[in-house]
C-alpha positions as CSV (number, residue, x, y, z in Angstrom):
1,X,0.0,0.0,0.0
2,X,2.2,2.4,1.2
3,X,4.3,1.8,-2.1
4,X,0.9,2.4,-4.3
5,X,0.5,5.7,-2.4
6,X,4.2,6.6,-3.3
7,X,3.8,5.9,-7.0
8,X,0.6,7.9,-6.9
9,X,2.5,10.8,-5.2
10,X,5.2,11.2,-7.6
11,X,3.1,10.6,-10.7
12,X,-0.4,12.1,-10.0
13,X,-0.6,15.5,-9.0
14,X,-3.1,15.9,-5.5
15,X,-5.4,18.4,-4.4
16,X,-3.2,19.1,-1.6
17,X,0.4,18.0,-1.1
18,X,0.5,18.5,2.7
19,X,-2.8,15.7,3.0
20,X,-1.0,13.3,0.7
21,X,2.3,13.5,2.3
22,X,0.9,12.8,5.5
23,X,-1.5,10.1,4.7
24,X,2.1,8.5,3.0
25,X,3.4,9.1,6.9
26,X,0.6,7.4,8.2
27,X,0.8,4.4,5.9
28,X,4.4,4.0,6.5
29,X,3.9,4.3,10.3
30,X,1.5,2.0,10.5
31,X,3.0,-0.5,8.4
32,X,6.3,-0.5,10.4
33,X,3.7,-0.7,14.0
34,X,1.6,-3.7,12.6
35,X,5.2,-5.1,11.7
36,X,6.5,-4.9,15.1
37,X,3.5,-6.3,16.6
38,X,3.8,-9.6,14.6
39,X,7.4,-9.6,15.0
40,X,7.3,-9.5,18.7
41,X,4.5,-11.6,18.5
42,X,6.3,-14.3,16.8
43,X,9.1,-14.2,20.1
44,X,6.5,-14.5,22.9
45,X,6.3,-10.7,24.3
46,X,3.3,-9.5,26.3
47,X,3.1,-6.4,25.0
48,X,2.1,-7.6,21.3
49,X,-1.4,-8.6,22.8
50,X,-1.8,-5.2,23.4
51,X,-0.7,-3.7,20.3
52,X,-2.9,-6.2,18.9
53,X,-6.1,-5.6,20.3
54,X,-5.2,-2.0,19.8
55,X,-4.9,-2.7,16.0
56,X,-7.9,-4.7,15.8
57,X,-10.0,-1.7,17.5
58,X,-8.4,0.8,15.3
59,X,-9.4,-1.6,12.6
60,X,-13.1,-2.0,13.7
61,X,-13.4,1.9,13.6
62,X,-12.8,1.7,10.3
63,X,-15.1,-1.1,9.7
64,X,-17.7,1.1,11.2
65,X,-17.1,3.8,8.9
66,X,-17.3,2.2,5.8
67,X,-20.9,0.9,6.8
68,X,-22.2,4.3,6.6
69,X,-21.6,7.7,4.6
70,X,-21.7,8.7,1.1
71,X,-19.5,6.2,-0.2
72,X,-20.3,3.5,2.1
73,X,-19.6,0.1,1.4
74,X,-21.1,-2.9,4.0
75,X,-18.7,-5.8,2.2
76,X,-15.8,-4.0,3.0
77,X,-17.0,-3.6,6.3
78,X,-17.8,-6.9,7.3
79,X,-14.2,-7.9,5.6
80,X,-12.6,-5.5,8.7
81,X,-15.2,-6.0,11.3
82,X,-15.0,-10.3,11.1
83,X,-11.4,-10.5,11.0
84,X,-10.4,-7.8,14.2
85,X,-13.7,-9.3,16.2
86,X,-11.8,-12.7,15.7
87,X,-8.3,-11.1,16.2
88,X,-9.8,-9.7,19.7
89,X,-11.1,-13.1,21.0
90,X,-8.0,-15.0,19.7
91,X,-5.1,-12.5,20.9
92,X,-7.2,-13.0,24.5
93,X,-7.7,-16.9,24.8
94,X,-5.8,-18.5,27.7
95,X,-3.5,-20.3,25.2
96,X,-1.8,-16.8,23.7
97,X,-1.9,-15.2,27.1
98,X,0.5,-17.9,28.6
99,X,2.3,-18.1,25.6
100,X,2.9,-14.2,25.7
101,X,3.2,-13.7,29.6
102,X,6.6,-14.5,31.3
103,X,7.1,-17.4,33.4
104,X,8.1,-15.3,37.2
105,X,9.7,-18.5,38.5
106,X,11.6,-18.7,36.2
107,X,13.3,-15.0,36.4
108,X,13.2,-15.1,40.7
């Protein structure tokens, strides 16, 4: 995406520069936060279930907006609002909790 979004800076000229630049930011940003997440979910660390859930709430905000407005669109929607609902209940089952939490008698 955010590599679409360059190409489309540099070869399509934008209402406003400023708006396009930052949406790039944004993209970028939150490609390299989703890629920590999984990353440090991949090694076990707590903190990736919260980056998670955080994600998948960010992500159901959007699925919320795109059932309603001018140009809303209820498939695209339900393809955000399913997957985070899931990502939610899964990041928060006992299995990934233990698998994500550190073992204290082990570090005492």
């Amino acid at each position: 995406m955010a590599v679409w979004l360059l190409v489309e800076l540099l070869t399509v000229v934008p209402e406003s520069y400023a708006s396009a630049i930052a949406i790039f930011a944004l993209v970028v940003l939150t490609a390299v936060w989703v890629t920590a997440t999984a990353i440090a979910a991949l090694r076990g660390r707590g903190w990736s279930r919260a980056s998670a859930v955080t994600i998948q709430i960010l992500q159901i905000a959007v699925a919320v907006g795109s059932f309603q407005g001018f140009y809303a669109r209820a498939d695209l929607g339900w393809a955000l609002l399913v997957p985070a609902v899931v990502g939610i209940v899964l990041a928060l089952t006992p299995q990934v909790i233990r698998a994500t939490s550190r073992n204290t008698t082990q570090h005492e």
